[in-house]
Residue frames as a rotation matrix with the C-alpha (Angstrom) as fourth column:
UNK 1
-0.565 0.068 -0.822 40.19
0.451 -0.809 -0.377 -7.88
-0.690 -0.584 0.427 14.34
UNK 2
0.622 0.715 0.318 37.39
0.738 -0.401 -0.543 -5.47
-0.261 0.573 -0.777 12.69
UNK 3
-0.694 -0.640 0.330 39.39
0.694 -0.471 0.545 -3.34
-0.194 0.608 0.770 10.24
UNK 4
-0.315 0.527 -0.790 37.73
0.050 -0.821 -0.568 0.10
-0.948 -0.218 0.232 9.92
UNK 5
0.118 0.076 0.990 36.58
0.861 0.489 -0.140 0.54
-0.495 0.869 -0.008 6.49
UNK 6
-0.863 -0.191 -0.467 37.45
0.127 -0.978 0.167 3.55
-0.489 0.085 0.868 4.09
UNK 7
-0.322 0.907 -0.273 34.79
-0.310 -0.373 -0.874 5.42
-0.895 -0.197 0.401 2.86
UNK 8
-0.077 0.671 -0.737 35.25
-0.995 -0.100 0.012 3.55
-0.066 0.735 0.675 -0.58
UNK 9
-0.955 -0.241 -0.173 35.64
-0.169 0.922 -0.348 0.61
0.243 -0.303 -0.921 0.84
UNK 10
-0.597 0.796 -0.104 32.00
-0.171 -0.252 -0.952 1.36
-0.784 -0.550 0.287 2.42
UNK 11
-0.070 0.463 -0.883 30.62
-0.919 -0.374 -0.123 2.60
-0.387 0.804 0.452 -0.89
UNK 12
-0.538 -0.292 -0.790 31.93
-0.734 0.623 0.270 -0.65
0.413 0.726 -0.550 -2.71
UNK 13
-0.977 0.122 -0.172 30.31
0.152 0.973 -0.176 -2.93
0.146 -0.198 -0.969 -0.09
UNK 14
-0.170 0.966 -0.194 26.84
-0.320 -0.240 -0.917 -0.89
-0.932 -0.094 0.350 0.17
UNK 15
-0.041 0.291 -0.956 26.83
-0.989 0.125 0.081 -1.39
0.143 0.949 0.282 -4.07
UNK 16
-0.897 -0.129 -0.423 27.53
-0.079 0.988 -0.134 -5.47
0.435 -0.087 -0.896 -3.23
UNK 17
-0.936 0.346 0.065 24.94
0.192 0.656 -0.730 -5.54
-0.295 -0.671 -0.680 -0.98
UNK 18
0.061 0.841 -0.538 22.19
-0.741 -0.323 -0.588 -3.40
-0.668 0.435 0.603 -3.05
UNK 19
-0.199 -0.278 -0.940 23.17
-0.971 0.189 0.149 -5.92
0.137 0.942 -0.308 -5.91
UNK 20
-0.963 0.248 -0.107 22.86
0.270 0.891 -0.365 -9.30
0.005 -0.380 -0.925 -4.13
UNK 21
-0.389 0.895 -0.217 19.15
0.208 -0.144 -0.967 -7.83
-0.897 -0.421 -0.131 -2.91
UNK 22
0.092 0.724 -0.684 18.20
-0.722 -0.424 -0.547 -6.93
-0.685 0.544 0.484 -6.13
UNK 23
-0.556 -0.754 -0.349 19.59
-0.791 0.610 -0.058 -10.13
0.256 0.244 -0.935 -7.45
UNK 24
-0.996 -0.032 0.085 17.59
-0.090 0.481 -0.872 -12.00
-0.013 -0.876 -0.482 -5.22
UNK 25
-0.057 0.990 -0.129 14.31
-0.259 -0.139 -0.956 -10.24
-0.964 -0.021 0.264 -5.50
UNK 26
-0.298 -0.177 -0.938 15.19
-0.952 0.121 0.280 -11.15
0.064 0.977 -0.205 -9.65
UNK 27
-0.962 -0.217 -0.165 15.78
-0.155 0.934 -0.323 -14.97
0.224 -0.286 -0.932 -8.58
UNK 28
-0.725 0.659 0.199 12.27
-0.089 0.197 -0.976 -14.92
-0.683 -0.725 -0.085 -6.45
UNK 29
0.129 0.852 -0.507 10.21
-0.632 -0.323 -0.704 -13.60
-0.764 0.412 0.497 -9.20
UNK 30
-0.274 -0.061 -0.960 11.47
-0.595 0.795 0.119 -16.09
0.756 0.604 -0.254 -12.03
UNK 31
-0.937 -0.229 -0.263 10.46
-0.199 0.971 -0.134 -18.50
0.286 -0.073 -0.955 -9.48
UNK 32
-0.408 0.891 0.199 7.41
0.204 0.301 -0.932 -17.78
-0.890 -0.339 -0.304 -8.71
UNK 33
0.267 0.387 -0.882 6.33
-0.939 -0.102 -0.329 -17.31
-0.218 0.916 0.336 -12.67
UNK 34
-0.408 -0.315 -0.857 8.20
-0.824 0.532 0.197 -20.18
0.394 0.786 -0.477 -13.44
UNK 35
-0.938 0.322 0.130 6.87
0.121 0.653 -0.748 -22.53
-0.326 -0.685 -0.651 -10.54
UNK 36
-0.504 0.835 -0.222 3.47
-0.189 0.144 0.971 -24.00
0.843 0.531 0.085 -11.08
UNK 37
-0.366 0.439 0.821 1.11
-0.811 -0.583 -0.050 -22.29
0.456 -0.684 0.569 -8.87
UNK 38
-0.852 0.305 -0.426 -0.43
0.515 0.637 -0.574 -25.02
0.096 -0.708 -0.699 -5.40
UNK 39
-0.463 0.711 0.529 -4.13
-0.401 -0.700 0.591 -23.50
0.791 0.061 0.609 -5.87
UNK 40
-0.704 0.612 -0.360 -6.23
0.558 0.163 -0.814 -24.10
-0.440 -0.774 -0.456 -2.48
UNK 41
-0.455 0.846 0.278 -10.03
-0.331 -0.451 0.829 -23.19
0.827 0.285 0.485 -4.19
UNK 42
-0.787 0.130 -0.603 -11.98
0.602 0.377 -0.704 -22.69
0.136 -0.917 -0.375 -1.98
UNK 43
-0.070 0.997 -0.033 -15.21
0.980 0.075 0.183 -20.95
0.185 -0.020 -0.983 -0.87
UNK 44
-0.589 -0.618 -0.520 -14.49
0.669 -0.734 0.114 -16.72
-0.453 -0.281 0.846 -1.04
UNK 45
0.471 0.792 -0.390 -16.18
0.631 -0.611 -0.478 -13.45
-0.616 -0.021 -0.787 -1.06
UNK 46
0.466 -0.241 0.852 -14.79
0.867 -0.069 -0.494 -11.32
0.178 0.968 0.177 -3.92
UNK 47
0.785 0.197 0.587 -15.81
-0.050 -0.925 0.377 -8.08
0.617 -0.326 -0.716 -2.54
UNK 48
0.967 -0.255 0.024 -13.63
-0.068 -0.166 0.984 -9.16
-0.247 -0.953 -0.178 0.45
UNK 49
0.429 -0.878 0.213 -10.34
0.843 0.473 0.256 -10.16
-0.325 0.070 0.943 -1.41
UNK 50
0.425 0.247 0.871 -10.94
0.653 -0.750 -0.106 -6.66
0.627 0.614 -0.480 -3.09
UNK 51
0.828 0.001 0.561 -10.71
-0.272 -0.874 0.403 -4.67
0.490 -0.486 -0.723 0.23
UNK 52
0.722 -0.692 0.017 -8.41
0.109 0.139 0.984 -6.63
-0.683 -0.709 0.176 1.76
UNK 53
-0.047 -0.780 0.624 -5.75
0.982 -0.150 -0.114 -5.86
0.183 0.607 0.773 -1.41
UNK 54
0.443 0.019 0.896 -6.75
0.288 -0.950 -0.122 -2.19
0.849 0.312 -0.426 -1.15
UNK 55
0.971 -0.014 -0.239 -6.13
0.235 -0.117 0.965 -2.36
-0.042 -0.993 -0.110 2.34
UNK 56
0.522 -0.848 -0.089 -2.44
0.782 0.434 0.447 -3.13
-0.340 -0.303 0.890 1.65
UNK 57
-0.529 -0.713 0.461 -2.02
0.834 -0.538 0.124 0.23
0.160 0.450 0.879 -0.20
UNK 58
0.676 0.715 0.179 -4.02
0.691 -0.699 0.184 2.56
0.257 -0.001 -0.967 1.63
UNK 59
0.609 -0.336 -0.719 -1.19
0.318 -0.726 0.610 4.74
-0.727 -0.600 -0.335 3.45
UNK 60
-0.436 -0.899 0.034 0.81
0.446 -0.183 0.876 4.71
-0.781 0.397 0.481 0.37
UNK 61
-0.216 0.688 0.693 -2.24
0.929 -0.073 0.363 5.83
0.300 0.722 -0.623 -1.76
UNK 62
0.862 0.442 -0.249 -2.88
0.496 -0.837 0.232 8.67
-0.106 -0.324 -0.940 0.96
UNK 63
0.257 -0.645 -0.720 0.72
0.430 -0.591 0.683 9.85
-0.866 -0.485 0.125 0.82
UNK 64
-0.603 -0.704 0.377 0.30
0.640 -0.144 0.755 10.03
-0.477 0.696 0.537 -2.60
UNK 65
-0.378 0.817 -0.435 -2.96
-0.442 -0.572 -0.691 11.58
-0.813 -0.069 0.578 -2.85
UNK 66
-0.891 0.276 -0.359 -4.66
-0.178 0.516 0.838 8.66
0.417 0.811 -0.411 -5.00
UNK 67
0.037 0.960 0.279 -8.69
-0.999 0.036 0.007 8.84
-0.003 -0.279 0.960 -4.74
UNK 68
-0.990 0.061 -0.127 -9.76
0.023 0.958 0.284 5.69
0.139 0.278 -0.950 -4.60
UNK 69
-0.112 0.938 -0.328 -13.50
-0.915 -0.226 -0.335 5.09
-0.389 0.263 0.883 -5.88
UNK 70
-0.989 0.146 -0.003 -14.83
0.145 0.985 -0.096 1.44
-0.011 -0.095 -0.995 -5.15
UNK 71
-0.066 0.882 -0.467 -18.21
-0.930 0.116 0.349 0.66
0.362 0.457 0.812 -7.06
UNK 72
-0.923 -0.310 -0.227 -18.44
-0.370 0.879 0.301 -2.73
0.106 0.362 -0.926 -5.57
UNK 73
-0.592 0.770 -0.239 -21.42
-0.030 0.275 0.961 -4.92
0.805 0.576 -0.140 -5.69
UNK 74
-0.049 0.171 0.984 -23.74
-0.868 -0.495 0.042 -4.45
0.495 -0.852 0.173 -2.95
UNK 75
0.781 0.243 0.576 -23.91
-0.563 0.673 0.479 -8.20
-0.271 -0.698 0.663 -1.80
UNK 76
-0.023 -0.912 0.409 -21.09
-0.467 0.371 0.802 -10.97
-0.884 -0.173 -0.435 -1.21
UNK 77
0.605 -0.225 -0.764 -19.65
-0.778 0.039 -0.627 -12.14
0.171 0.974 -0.152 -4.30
UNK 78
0.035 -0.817 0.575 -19.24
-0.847 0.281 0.451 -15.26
-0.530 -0.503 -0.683 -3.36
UNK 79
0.778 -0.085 -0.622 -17.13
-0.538 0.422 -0.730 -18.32
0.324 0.903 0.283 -5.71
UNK 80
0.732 -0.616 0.291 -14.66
0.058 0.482 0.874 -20.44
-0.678 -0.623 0.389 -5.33
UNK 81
0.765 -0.602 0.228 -11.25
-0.280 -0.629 -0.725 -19.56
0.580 0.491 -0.650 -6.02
UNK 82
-0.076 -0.830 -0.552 -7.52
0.997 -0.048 -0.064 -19.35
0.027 -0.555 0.831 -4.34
UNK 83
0.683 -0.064 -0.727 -7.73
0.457 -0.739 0.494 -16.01
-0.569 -0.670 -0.476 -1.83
UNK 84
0.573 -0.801 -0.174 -4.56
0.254 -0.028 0.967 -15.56
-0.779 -0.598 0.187 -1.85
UNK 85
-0.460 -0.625 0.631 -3.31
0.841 -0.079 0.535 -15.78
-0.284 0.776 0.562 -5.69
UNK 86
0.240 0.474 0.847 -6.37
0.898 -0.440 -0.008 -13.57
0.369 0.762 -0.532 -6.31
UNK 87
0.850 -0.216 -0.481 -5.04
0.076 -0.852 0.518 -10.95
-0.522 -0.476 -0.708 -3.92
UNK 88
-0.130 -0.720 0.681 -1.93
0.844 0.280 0.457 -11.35
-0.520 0.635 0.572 -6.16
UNK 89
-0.355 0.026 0.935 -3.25
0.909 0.245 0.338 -10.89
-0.220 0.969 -0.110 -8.81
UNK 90
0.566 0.727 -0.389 -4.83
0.819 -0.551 0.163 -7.63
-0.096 -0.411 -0.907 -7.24
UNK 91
0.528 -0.553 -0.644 -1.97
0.440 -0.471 0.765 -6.38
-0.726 -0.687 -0.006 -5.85
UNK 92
-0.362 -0.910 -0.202 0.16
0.561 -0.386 0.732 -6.16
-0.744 0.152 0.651 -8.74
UNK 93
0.035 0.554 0.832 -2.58
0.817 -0.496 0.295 -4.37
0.576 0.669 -0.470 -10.77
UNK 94
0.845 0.439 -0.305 -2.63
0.511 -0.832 0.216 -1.89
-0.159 -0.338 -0.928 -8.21
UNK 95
-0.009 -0.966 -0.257 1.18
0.159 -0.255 0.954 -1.56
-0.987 -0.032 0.156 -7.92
UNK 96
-0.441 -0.382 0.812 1.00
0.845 0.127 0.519 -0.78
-0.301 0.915 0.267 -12.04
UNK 97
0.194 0.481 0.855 -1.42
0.591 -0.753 0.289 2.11
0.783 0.449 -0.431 -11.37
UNK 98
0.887 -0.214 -0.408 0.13
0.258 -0.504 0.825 3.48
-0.383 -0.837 -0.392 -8.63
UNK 99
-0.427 -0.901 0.079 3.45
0.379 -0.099 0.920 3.64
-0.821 0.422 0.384 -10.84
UNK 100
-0.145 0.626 0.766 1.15
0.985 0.018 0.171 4.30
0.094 0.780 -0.619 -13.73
UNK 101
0.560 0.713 -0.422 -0.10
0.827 -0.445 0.344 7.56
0.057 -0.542 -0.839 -11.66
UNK 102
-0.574 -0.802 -0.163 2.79
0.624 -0.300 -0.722 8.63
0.530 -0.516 0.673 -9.41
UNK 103
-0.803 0.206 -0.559 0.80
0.508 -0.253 -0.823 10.95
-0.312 -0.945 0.099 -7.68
UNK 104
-0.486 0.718 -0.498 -2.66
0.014 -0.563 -0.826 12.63
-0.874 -0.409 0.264 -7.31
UNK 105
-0.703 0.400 -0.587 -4.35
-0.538 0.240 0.808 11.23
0.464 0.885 0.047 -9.95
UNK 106
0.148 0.867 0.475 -7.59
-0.950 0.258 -0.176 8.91
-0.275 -0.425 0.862 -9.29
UNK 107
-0.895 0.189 -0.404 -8.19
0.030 0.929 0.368 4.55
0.445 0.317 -0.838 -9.21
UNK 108
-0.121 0.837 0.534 -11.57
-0.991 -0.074 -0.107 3.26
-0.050 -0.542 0.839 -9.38
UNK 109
-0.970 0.091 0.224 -12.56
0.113 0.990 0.085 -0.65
-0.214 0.108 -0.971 -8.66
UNK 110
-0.089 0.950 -0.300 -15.61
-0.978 -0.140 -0.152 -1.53
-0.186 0.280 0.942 -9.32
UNK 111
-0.971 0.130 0.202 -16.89
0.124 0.991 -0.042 -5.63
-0.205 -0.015 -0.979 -9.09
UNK 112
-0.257 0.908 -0.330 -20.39
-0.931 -0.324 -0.169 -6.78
-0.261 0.264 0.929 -10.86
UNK 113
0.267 0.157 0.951 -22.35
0.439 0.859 -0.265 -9.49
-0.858 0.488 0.160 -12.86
UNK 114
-0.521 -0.015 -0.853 -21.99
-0.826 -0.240 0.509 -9.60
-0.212 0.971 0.112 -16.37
UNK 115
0.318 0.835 0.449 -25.68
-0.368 0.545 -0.753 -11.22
-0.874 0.075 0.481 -17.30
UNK 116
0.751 0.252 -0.610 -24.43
-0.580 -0.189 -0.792 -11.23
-0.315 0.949 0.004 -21.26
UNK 117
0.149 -0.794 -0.590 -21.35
-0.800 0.254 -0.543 -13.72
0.581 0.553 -0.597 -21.14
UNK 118
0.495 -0.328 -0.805 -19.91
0.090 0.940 -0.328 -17.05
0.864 0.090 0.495 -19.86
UNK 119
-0.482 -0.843 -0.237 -17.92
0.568 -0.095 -0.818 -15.41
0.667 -0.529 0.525 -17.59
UNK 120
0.214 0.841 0.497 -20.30
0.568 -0.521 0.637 -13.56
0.795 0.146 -0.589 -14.87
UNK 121
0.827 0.051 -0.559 -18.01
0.450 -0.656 0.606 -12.04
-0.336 -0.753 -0.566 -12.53
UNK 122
0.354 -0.651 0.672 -15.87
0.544 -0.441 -0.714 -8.99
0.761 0.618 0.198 -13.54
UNK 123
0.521 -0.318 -0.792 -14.12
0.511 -0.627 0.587 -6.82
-0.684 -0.711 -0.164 -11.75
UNK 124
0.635 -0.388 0.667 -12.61
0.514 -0.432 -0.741 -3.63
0.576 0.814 -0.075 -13.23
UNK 125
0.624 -0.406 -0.668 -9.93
0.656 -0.192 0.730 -1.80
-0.425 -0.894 0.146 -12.38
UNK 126
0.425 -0.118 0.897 -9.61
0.851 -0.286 -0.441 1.36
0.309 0.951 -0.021 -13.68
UNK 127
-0.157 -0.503 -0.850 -6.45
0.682 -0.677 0.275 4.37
-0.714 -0.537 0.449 -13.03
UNK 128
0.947 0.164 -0.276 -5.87
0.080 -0.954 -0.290 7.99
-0.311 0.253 -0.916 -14.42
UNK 129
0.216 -0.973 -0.077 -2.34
0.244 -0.022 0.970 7.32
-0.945 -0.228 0.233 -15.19
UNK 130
-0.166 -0.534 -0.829 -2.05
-0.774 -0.450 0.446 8.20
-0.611 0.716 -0.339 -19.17
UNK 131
0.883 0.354 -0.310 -2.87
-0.467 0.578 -0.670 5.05
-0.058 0.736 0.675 -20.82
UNK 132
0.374 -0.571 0.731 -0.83
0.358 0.816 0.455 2.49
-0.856 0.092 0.509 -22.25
UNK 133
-0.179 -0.632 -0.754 1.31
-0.561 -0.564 0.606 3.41
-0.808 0.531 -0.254 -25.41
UNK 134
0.697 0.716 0.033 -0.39
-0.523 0.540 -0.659 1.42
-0.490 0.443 0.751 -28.41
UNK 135
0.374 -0.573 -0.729 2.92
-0.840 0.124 -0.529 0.54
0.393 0.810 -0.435 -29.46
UNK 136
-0.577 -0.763 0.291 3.43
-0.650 0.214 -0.729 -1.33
0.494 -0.610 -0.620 -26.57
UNK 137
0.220 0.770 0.599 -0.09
-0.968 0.249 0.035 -3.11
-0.122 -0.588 0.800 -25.62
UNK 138
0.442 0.323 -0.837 0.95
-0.457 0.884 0.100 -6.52
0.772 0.338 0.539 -27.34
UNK 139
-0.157 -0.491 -0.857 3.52
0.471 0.725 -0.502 -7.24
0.868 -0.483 0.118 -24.90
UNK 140
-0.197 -0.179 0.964 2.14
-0.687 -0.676 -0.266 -6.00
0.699 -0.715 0.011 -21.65
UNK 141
0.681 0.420 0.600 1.71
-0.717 0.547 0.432 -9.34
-0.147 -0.724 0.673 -20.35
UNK 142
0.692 -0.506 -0.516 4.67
-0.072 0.662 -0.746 -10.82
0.719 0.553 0.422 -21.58
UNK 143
0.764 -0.466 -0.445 7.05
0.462 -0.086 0.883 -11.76
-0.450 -0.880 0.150 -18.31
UNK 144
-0.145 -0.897 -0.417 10.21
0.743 -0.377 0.553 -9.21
-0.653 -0.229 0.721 -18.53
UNK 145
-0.502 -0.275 0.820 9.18
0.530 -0.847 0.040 -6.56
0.684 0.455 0.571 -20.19
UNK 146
0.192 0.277 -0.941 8.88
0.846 -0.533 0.016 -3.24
-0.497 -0.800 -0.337 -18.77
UNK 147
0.405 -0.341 0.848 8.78
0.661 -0.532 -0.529 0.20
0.631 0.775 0.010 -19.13
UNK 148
0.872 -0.051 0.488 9.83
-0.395 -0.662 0.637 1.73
0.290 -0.748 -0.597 -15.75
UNK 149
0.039 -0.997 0.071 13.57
-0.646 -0.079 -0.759 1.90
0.763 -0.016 -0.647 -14.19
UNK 150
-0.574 0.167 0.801 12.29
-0.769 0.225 -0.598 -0.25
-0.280 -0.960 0.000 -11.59
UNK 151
0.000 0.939 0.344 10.93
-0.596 0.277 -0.754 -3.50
-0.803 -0.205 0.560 -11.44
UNK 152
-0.534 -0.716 0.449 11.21
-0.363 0.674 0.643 -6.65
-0.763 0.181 -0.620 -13.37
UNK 153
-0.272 0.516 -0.812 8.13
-0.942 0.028 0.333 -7.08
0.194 0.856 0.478 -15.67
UNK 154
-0.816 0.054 -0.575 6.93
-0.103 0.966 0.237 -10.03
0.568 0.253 -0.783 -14.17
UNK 155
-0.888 0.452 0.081 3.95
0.081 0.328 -0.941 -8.84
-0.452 -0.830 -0.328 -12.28
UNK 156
-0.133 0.687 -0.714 1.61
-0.975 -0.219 -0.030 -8.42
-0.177 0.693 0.699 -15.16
UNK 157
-0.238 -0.276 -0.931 2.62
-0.695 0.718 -0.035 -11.80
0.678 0.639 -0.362 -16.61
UNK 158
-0.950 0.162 0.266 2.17
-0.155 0.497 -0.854 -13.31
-0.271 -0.852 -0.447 -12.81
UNK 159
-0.242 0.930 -0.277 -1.52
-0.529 -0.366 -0.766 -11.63
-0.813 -0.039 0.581 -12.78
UNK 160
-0.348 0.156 -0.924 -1.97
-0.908 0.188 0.374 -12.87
0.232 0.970 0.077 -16.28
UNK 161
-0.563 -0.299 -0.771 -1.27
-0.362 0.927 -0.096 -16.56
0.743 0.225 -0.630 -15.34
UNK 162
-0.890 0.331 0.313 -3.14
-0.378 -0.152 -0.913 -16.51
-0.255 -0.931 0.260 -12.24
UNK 163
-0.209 0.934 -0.289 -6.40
-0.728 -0.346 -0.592 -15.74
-0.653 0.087 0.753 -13.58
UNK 164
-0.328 -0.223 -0.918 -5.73
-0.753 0.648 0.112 -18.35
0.570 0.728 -0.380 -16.66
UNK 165
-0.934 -0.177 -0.311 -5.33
0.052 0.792 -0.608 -20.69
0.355 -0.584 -0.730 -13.65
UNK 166
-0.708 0.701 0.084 -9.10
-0.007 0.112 -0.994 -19.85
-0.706 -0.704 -0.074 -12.57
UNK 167
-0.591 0.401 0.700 -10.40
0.793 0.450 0.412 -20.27
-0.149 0.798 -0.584 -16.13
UNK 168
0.546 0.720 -0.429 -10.83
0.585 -0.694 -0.419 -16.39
-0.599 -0.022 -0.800 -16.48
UNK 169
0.200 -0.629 0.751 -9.72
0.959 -0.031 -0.281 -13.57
0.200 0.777 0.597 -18.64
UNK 170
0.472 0.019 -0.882 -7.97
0.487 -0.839 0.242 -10.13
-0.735 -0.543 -0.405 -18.22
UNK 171
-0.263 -0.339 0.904 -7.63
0.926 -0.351 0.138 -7.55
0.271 0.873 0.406 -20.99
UNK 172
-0.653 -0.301 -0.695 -7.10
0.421 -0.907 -0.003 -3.87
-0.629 -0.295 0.719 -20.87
UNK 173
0.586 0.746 0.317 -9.37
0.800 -0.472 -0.370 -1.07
-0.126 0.470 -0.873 -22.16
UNK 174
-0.393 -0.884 -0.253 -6.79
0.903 -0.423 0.074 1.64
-0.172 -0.200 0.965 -23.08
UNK 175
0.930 0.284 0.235 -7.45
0.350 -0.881 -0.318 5.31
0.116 0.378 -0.918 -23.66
UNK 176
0.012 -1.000 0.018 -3.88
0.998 0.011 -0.068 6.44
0.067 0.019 0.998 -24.37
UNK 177
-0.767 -0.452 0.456 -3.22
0.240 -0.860 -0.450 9.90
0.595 -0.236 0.768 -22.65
UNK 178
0.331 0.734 0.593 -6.12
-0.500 -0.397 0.770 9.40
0.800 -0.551 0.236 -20.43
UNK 179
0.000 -0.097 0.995 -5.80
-0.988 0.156 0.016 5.88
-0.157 -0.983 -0.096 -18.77
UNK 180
-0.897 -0.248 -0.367 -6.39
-0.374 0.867 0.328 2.24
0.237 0.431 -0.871 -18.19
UNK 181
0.259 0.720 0.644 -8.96
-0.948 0.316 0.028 -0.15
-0.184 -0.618 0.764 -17.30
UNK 182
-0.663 -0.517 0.541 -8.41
-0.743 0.543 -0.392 -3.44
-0.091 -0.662 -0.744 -16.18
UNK 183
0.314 0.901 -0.299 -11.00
-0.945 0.328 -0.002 -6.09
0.096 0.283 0.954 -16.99
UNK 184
-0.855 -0.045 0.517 -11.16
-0.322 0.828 -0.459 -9.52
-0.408 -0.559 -0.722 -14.52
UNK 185
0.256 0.931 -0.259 -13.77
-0.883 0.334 0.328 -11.93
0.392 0.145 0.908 -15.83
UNK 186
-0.790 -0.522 0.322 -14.00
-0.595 0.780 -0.195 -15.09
-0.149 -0.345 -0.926 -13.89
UNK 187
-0.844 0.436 -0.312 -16.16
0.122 0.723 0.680 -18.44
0.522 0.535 -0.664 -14.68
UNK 188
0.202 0.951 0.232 -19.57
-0.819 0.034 0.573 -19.56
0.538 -0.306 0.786 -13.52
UNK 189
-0.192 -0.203 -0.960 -17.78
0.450 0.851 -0.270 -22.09
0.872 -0.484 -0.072 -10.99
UNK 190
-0.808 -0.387 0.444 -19.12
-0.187 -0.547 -0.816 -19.48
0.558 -0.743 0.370 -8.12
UNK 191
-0.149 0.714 -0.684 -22.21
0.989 0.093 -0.118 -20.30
-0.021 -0.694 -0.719 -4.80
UNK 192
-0.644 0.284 0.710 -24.07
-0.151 -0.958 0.246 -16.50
0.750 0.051 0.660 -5.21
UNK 193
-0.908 0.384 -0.168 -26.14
0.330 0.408 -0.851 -17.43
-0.258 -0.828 -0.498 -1.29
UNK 194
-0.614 0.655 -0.439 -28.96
-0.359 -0.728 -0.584 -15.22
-0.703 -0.201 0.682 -2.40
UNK 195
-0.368 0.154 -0.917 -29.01
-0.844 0.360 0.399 -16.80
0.391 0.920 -0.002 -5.85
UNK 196
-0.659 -0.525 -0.538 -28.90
-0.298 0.840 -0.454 -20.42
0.690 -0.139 -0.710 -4.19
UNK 197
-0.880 0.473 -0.047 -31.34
-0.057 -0.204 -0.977 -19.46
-0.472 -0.857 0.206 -1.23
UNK 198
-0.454 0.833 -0.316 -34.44
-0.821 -0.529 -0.215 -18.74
-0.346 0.161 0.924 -3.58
């Protein structure tokens, strides 16, 4: 028979069940840092992996009142890559300046060449959130650390490895009590049609 529960009987099994789930979502993320990534490279428009990550945080950007201010490049950035990690790799950069933010503050993206290096596509990704604490820059890619009550420290370190995994680099521009910027550089393994066409 279903035994009514008392209300701390309730309490005690809502805390079990917030604990398993957060437990869980722990478990997931050590595996997917710890699990060596199945890349699928493939032919891909930057620009497009770009919007389609913003996409995923537009209502939660408007409810917070984050501008968003996209500089991208005016033709397809297109290389070859894994979609999918690079939305990743997107995603949790945004999620760090949206927490970074919290509310009504400003990200801008912004995707280019970079004529002057090895690496000729960048992408930047810069928020209004305060900056990084200089005491704290060495280990902002290190997997568990954090500074927020939320959240496991392992989506920097993800993002980190990703890129690694496309033979590119990502390093921060800090301005502590202003903001961040983000800095994606990815190889010269990319098909530019216009470039290719002439």
């Amino acid at each position: 028979f279903n035994k009514v529960k008392t209300p701390q009987e309730k309490q005690y099994s809502d805390i079990i069940i917030r604990e398993v789930d957060r437990l869980e979502k722990i478990l997931n993320n050590v595996l997917l840092y710890s699990k060596e990534p199945s890349l699928n490279f493939r032919e891909e428009n930057l620009n497009k992996i770009l919007e389609d990550s913003l996409m995923m945080f537009y209502e939660d950007f408007k409810s917070r009142q984050i501008k968003i201010n996209k500089n991208l490049f005016n033709e397809p950035l297109q290389f070859y890559c894994d979609g999918y990690q690079l939305k990743q790799v997107f995603m949790n950069i945004f999620t760090n300046a949206r927490q970074a933010i919290g509310k009504g503050g400003e990200i801008q993206v912004k995707s280019c060449y970079n004529n002057e290096s090895k690496l000729p596509l960048i992408v930047k990704i810069s928020d209004s959130g305060g900056g990084i604490d200089p005491d704290i820059m060495d280990n902002i890619f290190n997997p568990f650390f954090t500074t927020k009550s939320k959240g496991f420290g392992l989506g920097l370190a993800i993002a980190y490895r990703i890129v690694g995994y496309h033979g590119g680099t990502i390093e921060i521009e800090n301005q502590h009590g202003k903001g961040s910027t983000f800095v994606i550089k990815f190889p010269d393994n990319f098909m530019h049609k216009s470039k290719n066409n002439r």
